[in-house]
C-alpha positions in Angstrom: 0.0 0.0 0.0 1.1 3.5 -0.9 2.0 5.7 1.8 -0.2 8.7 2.3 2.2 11.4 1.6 2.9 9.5 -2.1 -0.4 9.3 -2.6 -1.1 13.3 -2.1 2.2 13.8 -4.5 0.0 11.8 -7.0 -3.0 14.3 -6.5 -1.0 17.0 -6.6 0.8 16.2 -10.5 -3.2 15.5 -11.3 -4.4 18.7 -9.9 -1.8 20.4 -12.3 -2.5 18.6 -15.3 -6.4 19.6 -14.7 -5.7 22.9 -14.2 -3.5 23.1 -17.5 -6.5 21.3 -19.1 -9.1 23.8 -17.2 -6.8 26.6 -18.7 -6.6 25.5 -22.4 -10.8 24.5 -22.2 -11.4 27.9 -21.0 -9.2 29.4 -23.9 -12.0 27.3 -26.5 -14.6 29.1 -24.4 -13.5 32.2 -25.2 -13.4 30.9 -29.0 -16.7 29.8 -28.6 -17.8 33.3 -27.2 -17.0 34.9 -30.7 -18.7 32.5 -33.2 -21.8 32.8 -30.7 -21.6 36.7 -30.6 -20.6 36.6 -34.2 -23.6 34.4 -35.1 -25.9 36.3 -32.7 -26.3 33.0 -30.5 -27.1 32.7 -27.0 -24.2 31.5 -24.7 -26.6 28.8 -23.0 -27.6 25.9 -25.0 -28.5 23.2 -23.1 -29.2 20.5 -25.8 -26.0 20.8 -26.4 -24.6 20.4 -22.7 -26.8 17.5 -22.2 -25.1 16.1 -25.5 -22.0 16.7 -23.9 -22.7 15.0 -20.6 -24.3 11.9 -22.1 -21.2 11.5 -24.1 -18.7 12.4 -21.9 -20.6 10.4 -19.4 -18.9 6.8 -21.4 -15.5 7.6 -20.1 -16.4 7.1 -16.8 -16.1 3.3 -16.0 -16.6 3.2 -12.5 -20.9 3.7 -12.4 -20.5 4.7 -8.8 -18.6 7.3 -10.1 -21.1 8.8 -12.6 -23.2 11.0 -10.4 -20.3 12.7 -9.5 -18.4 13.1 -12.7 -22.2 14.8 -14.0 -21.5 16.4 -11.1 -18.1 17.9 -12.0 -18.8 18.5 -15.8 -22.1 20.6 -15.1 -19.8 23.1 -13.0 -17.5 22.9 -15.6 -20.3 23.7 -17.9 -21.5 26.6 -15.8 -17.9 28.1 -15.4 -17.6 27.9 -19.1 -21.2 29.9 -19.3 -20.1 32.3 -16.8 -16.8 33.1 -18.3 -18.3 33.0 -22.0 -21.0 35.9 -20.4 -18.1 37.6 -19.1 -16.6 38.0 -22.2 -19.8 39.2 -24.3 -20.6 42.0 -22.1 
């Protein structure tokens, strides 16, 4: 068995690569932003995000884990929303 302190090293590496992913999905946001202000769209469409989490959602093996992944991705969602509102005022 790994010893605790290893274990939060582990996180730790993980927690950086998240936020580099965080970072570079955030980037597409703002991408996203302009084709939607450029296209007079509205930032929320939720067909799509439910498209999104239903596929996403087949990554996840563990099923005791998919709650909380829908979970994590509809925050995500909402940050992305927030951020993409941000940059339309």
């Amino acid at each position: 068995m790994k010893e605790l302190k290893e274990i939060r090293t582990e996180i730790e590496q993980l927690d950086g690569e998240m936020a580099r992913l965080f970072e570079k999905r955030m980037a597409l946001a703002e991408q996203v932003a302009a084709c939607k202000k450029a296209n007079g769209l509205k930032v929320t469409d939720r067909r799509r995000e439910q498209e999104l989490l239903d596929h996403n959602e087949q990554f996840i093996e563990k099923a005791e884990l998919k709650s909380y992944y829908q979970e994590f991705f509809r925050k995500v969602l909402s940050l992305s929303r927030r951020y993409q509102k941000e940059l339309l005022k």
